[in-house]
Residue, then its C-alpha position, 0 to 999 in steps of 0.5 A: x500500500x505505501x508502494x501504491x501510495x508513493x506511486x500515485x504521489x509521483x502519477x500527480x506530480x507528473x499530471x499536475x507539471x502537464x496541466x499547468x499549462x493547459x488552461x480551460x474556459x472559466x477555470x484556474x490554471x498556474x499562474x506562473x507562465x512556463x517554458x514551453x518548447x516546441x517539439x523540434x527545439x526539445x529534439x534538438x536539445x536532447x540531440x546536444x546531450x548524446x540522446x537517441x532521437x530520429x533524425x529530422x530538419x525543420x522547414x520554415x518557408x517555401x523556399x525551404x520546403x522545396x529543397x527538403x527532400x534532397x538533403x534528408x532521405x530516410x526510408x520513410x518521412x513524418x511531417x508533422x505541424x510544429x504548435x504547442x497545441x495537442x491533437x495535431x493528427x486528427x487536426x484541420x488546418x483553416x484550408x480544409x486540409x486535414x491533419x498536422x501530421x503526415x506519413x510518406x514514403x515519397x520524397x516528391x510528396x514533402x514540399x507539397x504537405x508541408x506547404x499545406x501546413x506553413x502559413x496556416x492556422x491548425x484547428x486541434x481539440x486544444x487550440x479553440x475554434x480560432x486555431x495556432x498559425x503554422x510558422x514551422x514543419x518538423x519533416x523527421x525520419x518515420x520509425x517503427x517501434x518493436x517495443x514502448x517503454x514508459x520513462x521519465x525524470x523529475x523533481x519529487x517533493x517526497x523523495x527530496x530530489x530527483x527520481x526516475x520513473x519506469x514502466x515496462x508499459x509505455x505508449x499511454x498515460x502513466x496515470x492510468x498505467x499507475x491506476x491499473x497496474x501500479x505494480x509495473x511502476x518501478x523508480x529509483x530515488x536519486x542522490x542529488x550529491x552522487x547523481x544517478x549511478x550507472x547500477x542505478x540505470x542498469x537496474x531501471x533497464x532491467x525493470x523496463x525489459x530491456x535485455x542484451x546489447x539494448x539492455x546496456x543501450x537502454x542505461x546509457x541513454x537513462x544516464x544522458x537523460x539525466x546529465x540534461x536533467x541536471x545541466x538545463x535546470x529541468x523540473x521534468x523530462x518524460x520520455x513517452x514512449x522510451x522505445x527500441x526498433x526492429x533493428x535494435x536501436x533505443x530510441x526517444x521517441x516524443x519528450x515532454x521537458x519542464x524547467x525551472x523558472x528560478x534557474x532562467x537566469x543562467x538559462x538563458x539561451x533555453x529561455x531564449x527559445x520561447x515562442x510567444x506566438x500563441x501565447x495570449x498577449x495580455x499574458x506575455x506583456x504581464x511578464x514584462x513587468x513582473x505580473x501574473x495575468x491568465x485571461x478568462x470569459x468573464x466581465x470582472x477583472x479581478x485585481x489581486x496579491x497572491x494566488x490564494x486570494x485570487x482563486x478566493x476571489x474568483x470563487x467568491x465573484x462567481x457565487x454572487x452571480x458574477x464571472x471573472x474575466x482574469x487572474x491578475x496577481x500583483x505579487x507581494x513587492x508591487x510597485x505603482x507603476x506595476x499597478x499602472x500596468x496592471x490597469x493598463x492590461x485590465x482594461x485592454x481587455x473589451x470584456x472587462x465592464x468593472x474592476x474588482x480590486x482585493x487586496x490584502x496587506x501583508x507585506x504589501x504596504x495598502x498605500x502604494x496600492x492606493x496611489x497606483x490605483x489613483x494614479x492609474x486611474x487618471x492615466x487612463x481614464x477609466x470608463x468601468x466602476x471601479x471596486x477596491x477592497x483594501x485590508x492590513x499594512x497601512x489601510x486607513x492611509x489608503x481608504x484617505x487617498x482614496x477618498x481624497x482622490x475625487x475618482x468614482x471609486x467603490x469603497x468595500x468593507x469586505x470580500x463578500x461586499x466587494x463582490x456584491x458590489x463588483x456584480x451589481x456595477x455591471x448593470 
């Protein structure tokens, strides 16, 4: 049973890394903004450290496109759209053409399919309706795969460390793998000092069915994974399927690599590779200023310090009948001009009909929040009610400034009034 619990501790920190950057219409979802890369920038990343990937080009214009087929001639070729989004195989691009990905045998086929891909905007099950615009096509080597395995390295809470998840079981979610068959779940816990040992990935080949010269292979390749692990400042790398081909080769077929935030200072040409072209813009010009923004469907824009208080507010908007449009956190050493900014993005956004200001002074100073807001205020002339709800260091010096201010400010004595009072300025 402690083997079954500890295996689905380590089954939820690997789904909750993956949906942490998924976002869903009305709900929350971490509001930090994580490094996501696309499939040939993580290929090319394990390619540098020694890993086993296919062999594959990247094509970004018709010129590029056409000249494909004569520098990279495998045996078969998969073409594949290059967006965050999942789905991309059973996908439609705004042409009618149908699928982001691509088999053929062909050479004269691929400059036509990935012209049909470049300049297009890709419908997937998680793009929306509007779909992701194709700026680059990943033509690769098509492999078959004898046998999958499951593989995947990551920082656990519990263990105190790295640990290195395996299963005989690969090509399907570990969560359901972990539910239905937990004992074909194996881990080694890393000693963050020592690293992982070579008997350490001899043993996580043996329990992946890994044998003879694909056995010693299979280690080898374990043992790189981590040295990225390790050098790039990774959260997680899962591996998914860690196969081997009919002809012997142990090969890492498709990669998910998570990274810590914290280390992009001395990360930088991996940080460099972000691409925000579909990312919401309000979002990325959050960043810039140190803001944490995710946009949602709704008509109030919730202003705030601290994720806690706003999925609190959120939560409250919604039960007196309102819908938050945003999270927008402000952090605990925000600025006034950070505030300024953070009304700017508000009220950027055509949705937002009011601003719900709640804050609650801990190490913020309820002053500078006032003096953001008033000034902000007038910057921008502000067209939609505006409710503050203010509370803790220096709150009586804020409700003056406020009040001094002359601006049509809703004063609220407290969470609940703040949102009652956020829903009735609608109409």
């Amino acid at each position: 049973n402690k083997q079954n619990q500890s295996t689905a501790m380590l089954t939820r920190s690997l789904s909750s890394r993956r949906q942490s950057a998924a976002s869903a219409s009305g709900l929350f979802r971490c509001c930090r903004r994580w490094l996501n890369l696309q499939e040939y920038q993580s290929k090319k990343l394990m390619q540098d450290y020694g890993v086993n990937v296919q062999s594959f080009v990247v094509a970004d214009n018709a010129q590029s496109a056409s000249k494909l087929a004569d520098s990279f001639k495998p045996a078969e070729y998969v073409i594949k759209a290059q967006i965050l989004a999942g789905g991309r195989g059973k996908g439609v691009f705004d042409t009618g053409f149908k699928g982001g990905v691509h088999l053929t045998k062909e050479p004269a086929k691929v400059a036509g399919l990935v012209q049909s891909m470049l300049g297009h905007k890709l419908v997937t099950k998680q793009t929306g309706k509007e779909g992701v615009m194709v700026s680059k096509v990943m033509v690769a080597e098509a492999l078959d795969i004898s046998r999958e395995t499951y593989l995947a390295i990551l920082m656990d809470r519990e263990s105190g460390g790295p640990v290195v998840v395996g299963s005989p079981q690969g090509g399907m979610d570990i969560e359901e793998v972990a539910a239905k068959s937990p004992d074909a779940i194996f881990k080694e816990v890393v000693d963050i000092n020592k690293g992982l040992t070579r008997e350490q990935a001899d043993r996580m080949a043996d329990c992946l069915g890994f044998s003879g010269p694909r056995r010693a292979e299979a280690a080898e390749q374990i043992l790189k994974l981590y040295s990225l692990f390790q050098a790039v400042d990774c959260t997680q790398v899962e591996i998914n399927p860690f196969g081997e081909t009919p002809d012997g080769r142990v090969v890492c077929f498709d990669a998910k690599l998570n990274f810590d935030d914290n280390a992009s200072f001395r990360q930088k040409s991996i940080f460099e590779l972000d691409d925000h072209a579909e990312s919401d813009p309000r979002e990325v010009d959050a960043s810039q200023h140190n803001l944490n923004y995710i946009g949602m469907d709704g008509n109030i824009g919730c202003l705030v310090n601290g994720a806690g208080l706003a999925m609190a507010t959120m939560d409250i908007v919604q039960l007196c009948g309102g819908r938050p449009a945003n999270f927008l956190d402000v952090g605990g050493g925000v600025t006034e001009k950070q505030v300024y900014h953070a009304f700017r993005i508000l009220t950027s956004d055509q949705q937002v009909r009011c601003i719900l200001v709640n804050i609650f002074g801990g190490i913020v100073n309820c002053a500078t929040i006032a003096k953001g807001i008033t000034e902000a205020a007038k910057k921008i002339s502000l067209r939609v009610p505006l409710v503050v709800r203010l509370e803790g260091t220096n709150v009586e010096e804020a409700k003056r400034l406020l009040a001094d201010s002359g601006l049509p400010i809703l004063s609220a004595d407290n969470l609940e009034d703040a949102a009652k009072k956020a829903v009735s300025a609608l109409s």
